[in-house]
N, C-alpha and C positions, 0 to 999 in steps of 0.2 A: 504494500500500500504506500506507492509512492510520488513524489510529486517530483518534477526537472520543468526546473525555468528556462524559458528557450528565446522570449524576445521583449520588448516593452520591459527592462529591466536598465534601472536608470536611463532610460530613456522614453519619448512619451508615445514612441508608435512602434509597428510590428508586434502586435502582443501573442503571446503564443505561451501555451503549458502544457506538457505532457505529463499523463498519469499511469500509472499502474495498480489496476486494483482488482481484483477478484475474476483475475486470470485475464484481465483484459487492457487493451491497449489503448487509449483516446489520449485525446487535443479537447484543449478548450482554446478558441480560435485560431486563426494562425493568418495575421495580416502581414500586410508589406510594410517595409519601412518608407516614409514619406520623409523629405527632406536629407540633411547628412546623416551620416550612420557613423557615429564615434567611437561604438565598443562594437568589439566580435559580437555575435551570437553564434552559440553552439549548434551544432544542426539536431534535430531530433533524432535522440539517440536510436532509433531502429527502423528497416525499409517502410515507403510510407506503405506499402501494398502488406504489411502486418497492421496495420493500425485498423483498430472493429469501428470508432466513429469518431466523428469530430462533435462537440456542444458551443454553440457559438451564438454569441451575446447579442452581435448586431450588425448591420450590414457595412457601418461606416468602410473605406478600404483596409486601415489601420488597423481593422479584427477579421476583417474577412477576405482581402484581397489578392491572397495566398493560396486561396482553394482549388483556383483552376489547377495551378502548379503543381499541387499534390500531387492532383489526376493526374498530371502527364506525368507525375515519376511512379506509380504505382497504385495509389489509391481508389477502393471503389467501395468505400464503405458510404453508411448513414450519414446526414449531416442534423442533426437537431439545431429546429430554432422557431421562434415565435411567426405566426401566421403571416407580419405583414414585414417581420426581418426576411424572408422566402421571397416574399414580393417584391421589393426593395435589390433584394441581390440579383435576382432574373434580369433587371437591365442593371445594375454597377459593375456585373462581371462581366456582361457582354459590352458593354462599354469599356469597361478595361481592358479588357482583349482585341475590341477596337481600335483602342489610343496607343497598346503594345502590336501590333502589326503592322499599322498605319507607320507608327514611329520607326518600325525597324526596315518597311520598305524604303521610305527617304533616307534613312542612313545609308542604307546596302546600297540606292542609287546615288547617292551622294560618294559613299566608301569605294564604291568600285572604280570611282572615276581618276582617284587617290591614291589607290593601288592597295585598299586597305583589307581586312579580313571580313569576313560575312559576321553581322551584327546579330545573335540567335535571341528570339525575344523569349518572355520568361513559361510565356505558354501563350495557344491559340484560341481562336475562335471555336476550333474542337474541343478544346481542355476543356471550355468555359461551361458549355453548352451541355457536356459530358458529365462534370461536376452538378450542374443545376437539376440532373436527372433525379440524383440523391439526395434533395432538400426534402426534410419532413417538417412538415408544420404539426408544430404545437401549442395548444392553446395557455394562456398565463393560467397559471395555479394549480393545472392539471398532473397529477404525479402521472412522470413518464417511467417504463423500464428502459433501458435499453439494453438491459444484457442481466441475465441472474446477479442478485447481489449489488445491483447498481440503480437508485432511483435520482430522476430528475426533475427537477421544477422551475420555471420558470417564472419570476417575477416583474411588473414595470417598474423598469429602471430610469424612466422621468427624462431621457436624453436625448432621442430622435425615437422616430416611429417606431413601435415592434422593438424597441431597445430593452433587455431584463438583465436583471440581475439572476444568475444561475444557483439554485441552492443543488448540491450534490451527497447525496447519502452513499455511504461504502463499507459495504458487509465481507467480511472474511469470517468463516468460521463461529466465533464467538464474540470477536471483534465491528464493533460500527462506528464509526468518525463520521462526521459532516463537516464538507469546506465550503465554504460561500464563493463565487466569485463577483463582486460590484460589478463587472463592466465598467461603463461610461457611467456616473452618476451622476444625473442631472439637475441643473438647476430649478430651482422652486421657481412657480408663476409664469414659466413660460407659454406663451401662444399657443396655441392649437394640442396641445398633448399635456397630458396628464404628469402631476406631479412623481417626483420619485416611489416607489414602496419600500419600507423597510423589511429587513428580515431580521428574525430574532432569537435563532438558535443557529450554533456553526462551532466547532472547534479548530479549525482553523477559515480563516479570512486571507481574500487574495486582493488586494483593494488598490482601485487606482487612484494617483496623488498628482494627476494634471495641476491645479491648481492648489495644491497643499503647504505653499508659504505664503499667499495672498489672500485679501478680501475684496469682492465684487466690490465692497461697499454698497452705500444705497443704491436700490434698485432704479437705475435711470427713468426717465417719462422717454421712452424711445420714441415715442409721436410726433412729441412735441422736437424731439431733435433732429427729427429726419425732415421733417415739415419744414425747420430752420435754415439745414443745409440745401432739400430743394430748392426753397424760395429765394437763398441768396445765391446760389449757382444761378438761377433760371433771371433773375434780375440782371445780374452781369451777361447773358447771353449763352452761356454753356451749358455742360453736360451733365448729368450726375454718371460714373460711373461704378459699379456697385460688383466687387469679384466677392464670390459669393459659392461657397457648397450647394452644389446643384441639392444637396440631399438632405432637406430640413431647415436652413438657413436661409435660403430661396423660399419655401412656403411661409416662414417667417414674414421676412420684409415684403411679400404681398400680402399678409395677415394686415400690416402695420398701413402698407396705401391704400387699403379700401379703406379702412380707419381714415387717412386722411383725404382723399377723396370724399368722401361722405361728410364730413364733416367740414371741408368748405377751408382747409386749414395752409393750402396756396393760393396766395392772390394774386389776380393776374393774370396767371396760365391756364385756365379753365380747360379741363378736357386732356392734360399735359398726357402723353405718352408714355406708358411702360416697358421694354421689351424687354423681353426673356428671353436674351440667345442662347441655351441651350437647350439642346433632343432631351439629354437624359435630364435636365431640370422639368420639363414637361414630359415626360412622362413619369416621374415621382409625382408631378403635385396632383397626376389625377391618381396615382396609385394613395396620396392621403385623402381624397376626398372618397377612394373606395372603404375606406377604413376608417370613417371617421365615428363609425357607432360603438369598435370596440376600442380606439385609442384615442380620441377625441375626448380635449377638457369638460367641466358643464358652461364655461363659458359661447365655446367656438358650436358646442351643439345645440346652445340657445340659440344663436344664429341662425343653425341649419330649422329649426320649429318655427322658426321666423320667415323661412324661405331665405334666407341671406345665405351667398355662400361666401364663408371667411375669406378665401383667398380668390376671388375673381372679384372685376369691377369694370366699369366704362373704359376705355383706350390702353386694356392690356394688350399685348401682342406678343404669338411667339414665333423663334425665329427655329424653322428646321433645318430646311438646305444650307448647305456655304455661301450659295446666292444670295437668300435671305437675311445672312450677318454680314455679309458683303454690304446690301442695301440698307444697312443702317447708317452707316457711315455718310452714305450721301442725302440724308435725310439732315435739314437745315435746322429744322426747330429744335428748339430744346427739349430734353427728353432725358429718364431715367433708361438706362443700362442693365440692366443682370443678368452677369453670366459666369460659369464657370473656367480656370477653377479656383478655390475661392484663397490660396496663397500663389495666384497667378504664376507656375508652374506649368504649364498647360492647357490645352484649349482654348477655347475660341478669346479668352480675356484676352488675353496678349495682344489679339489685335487691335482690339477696342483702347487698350493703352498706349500701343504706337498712333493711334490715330486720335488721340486725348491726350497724352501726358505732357506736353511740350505747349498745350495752349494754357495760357494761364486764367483764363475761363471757367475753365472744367474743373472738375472737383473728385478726384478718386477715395470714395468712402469706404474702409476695410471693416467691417461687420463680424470678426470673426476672427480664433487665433493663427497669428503668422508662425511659422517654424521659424527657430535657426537657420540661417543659409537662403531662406527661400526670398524669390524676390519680392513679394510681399511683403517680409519682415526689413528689405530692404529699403524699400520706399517708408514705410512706417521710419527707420530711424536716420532718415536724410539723406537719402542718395540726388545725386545732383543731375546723375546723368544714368541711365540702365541699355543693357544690350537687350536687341529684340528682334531675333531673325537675322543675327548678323549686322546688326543698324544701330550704331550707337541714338541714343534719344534723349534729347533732353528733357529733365525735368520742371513743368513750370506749371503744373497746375496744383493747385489747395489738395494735399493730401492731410486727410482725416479720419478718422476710428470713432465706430459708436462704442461711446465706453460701459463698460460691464456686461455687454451683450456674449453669451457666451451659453452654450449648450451645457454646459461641465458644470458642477458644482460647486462653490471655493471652499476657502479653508474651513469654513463654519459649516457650510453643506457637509462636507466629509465628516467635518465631525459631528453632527446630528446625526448623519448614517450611522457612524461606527458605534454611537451612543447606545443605539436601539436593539443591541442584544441584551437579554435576559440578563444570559451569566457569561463572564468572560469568556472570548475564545484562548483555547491555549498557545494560540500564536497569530498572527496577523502580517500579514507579507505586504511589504507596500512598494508597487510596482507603477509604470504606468505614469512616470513623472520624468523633468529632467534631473539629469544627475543629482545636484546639490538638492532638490526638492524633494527627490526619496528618502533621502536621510532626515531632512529638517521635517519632514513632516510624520517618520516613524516616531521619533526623537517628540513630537507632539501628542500624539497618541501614548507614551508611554508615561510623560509629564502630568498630560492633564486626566486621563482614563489609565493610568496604572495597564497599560497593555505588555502583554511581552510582544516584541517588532523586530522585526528584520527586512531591512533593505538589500533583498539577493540579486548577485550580477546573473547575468548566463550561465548554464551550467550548474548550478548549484542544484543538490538533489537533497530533496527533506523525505524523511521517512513520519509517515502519516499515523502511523502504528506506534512507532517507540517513540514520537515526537521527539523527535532526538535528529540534526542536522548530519548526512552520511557524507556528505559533499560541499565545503563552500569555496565557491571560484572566487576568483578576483579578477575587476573588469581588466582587458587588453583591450585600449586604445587600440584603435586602425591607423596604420601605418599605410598614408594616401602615397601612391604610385608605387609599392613596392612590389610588383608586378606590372608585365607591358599587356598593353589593353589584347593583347593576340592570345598572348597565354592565359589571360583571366578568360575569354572567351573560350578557348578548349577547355579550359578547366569545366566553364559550365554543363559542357557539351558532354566532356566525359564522365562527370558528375552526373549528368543524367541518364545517360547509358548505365552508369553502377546502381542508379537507381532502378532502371528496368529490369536488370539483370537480379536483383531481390526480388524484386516484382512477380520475374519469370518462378523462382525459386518457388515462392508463396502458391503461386499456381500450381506447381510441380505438387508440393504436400496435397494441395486438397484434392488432388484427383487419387492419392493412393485410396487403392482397393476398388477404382475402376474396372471395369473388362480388359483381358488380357491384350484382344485386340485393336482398343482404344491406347492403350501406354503404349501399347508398338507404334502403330502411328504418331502420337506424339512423341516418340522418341526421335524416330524417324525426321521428323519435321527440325528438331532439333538437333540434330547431326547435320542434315541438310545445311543451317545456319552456321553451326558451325565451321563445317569446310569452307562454307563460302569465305567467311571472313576470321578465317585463320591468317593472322599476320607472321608469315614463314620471314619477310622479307625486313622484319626490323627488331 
């Protein structure tokens, strides 16, 4: 009964756990890293094509963006998760598999021109699509099994759609532990979704500390400050530009313009313009409007008894084609922006920013947290000038941040969560933060709630059973360019051959005790492979 920390460990993305408990193999998520990656992650200690399921919090990429990937190295198990996290991932990872193939044909046509090596992306549009076969929906509160000796539940986790907190029960013998995992824990009072749930038994807690050395402070009037920034952009003649998480953050800020369209709160511009340039921001926001009876506040479903819908209103507009975010550009009037993605990283923002940042008109409003490194966090602390497609740009319009606006919970949220068990857990893992804010925020939890805490890097493996630590790593810093981008590349490639070759292994076991003349042919099939790509010659 064991647990190994694999990603989201002093650091605030890629979150990943693997467990071992009652003869069996799972992940509780397993997303991508977004932004720089400062420490190793270990890889999961065993072939992914052994692992029986994955349990996963929520569809953000940072928890789930990983999935397809599995597939392609081996994986073909269950994937447990709440009804409208299933929903939500059907286009994030086809989407992501988009932006990853798209991305790697312009390199490969760019690279070959260069003389460079072929660009392998981290999985396809088949991984994606293969992966999404294996989503099971589950409903909040409903005990799931997934395997003897193992119950799951999922609770709202207050963050984005279909987001929970995972309570997991684990039977050995005579032995039963329960470990919580938080997820994303959300901030109180946000638009359209319901508050956090607490949980309130767990012996051990896996909790995450995005925000666990800060306070939101008071809760901003975000109406009144969006209403501000429109009316003085649109007075001066410009743009609002709004980079924005297609996924939750975006149904947000059209929460907030019907509010002030309705309410008459820009003068002036009567009828101003919205557009929503992105596919997968339109199709999430009708995927919350499919969902709004089981994850919907009593606020935003007053609305709905009212015939109001929260987030649509007069001179919304969305943008599909490339044509269509093309032609916003050459639209004259002034007009709000959103689009992905929402630490301008990617997608269609970027253009909207070469064709905005340099006027000093326009107004680029960040709504949301910037990473380390990303351009976003760039602009946020005074870049003068950013590259964009090769095009140096200058900086010259009013960049601003709605302040406290944030899907996470802060430091007082967390600790309200962690308040709300019964009886102490006998340990509390705090993950899911940057570096210095895993420690400062165990170090808080242990001060003010007498908790026992540990802040684990990668690698580190706790035994669930003797509560007792069998492994503790210490983080390794990445060491940037210490490898040439060719050999990082074969490494992938090889890497993922060793991963099919387990894969194959896995297969191999569960046919024993087949017909005799079913193993002959798959031997056969197998030798055949073999010869082919027997390397006599190196």
């Amino acid at each position: 009964m064991k647990i190994t920390f694999i990603g989201a460990t002093h650091e605030v993305t890629g979150s990943c756990y693997y467990l071992e408990a009652a003869g069996k193999k799972f992940l509780v998520d397993y997303g991508m890293e977004q932004g720089p990656n400062y420490y190793e992650n270990k890889e999961i200690p065993v072939p992914p094509g052994d692992l029986d399921f994955v349990l996963l919090t929520h569809a953000h990429m940072d928890h789930s963006g990983n999935l397809p990937a599995l597939y392609a190295k081996g994986f073909r198990g269950p994937i447990y998760a709440t009804d409208a996290t299933c929903h939500l991932c059907d286009i994030m990872l086809r989407d992501s598999a988009h932006i990853q193939m798209f991305e790697a044909e312009w390199r490969n046509r760019k690279g070959r021109r260069q003389g460079k090596p072929e660009f392998i992306p981290a999985y396809t549009m088949e991984d994606a699509l293969g992966v999404l076969k294996n989503f099971v929906r589950c409903p909040y509160h409903k005990i799931i099994k997934p395997a003897e000796g193992i119950e799951v539940r999922f609770v709202d986790a207050g963050h984005l759609l279909g987001s929970a907190s995972i309570e997991v029960r684990l039977k050995e013998g005579d032995e039963e532990k329960v470990i919580a995992f938080s997820g994303d824990i959300g901030n109180l009072n946000q638009p359209l979704i319901k508050d956090p749930e607490y949980l309130q038994e767990a012996d051990y807690v896996v909790m995450e500390s995005t925000y666990g050395d800060r306070s939101h402070g008071e809760r901003p009037d975000y109406v009144t400050i969006l209403s501000d920034v429109i009316q003085r952009t649109f007075d001066r003649g410009g743009n609002v530009v709004i980079p924005s998480f297609a996924v939750g953050r975006t149904q947000e800020m059209l929460y907030f313009i019907r509010q002030i369209k309705e309410e008459g709160r820009v003068y002036g511009h009567d009828g101003f313009k919205v557009y929503v340039d992105s596919p997968l921001a339109n199709e999430a926001t009708t995927i919350f409007g499919e969902h709004r009876y089981d994850c919907f506040d009593e606020e935003a479903l007053d609305l709905i008894h009212r015939g109001v819908n929260p987030i649509s209103f007069p001179g919304l507009k969305t943008s599909v084609t490339s044509d269509d975010s093309k032609a916003i550009n050459f639209d004259a009037d002034c007009k709000v922006i959103i689009s992905a993605s929402g630490m301008c990283d990617a997608g269609r923002i970027k253009h909207h920013l070469k064709h905005n940042l340099w006027g000093e008109n326009n107004t680029i409003l960040f709504v949301g947290y910037q990473a380390i490194g990303t351009l976003g966090r760039a602009l946020l602390e005074g870049a003068t000038e950013v590259k964009l497609f090769g095009e140096t740009v200058h900086v010259a319009a009013e960049i601003c941040q709605m302040p406290g606006i944030s899907g996470h919970a802060d430091v007082n949220g967390l600790l309200d969560w962690a308040k709300a068990f019964q009886k102490k857990p006998g340990k509390i893992f705090v993950t899911h933060g940057e570096d210095s804010v895993t420690e400062v925020f165990a170090k808080r939890l242990t001060e003010d709630l007498g908790y026992d805490t540990m802040a684990p890097f990668s690698g580190t493996i706790y035994d669930l059973a003797a509560n007792e630590c069998v492994y503790e790593a210490r983080g390794i810093r990445i060491e940037k360019g210490s490898s040439s981008p060719k050999a990082a590349k074969a490494a992938r490639a090889f890497e993922k051959l060793v991963s099919l070759g387990h894969r194959l292994m896995s297969v191999i076991r569960k046919n024993e005790g087949c017909p005799n003349k079913d193993l002959e042919r798959f031997s056969r099939e197998i030798q055949s492979l073999c010869d082919k790509w027997d390397r006599t010659d190196i």
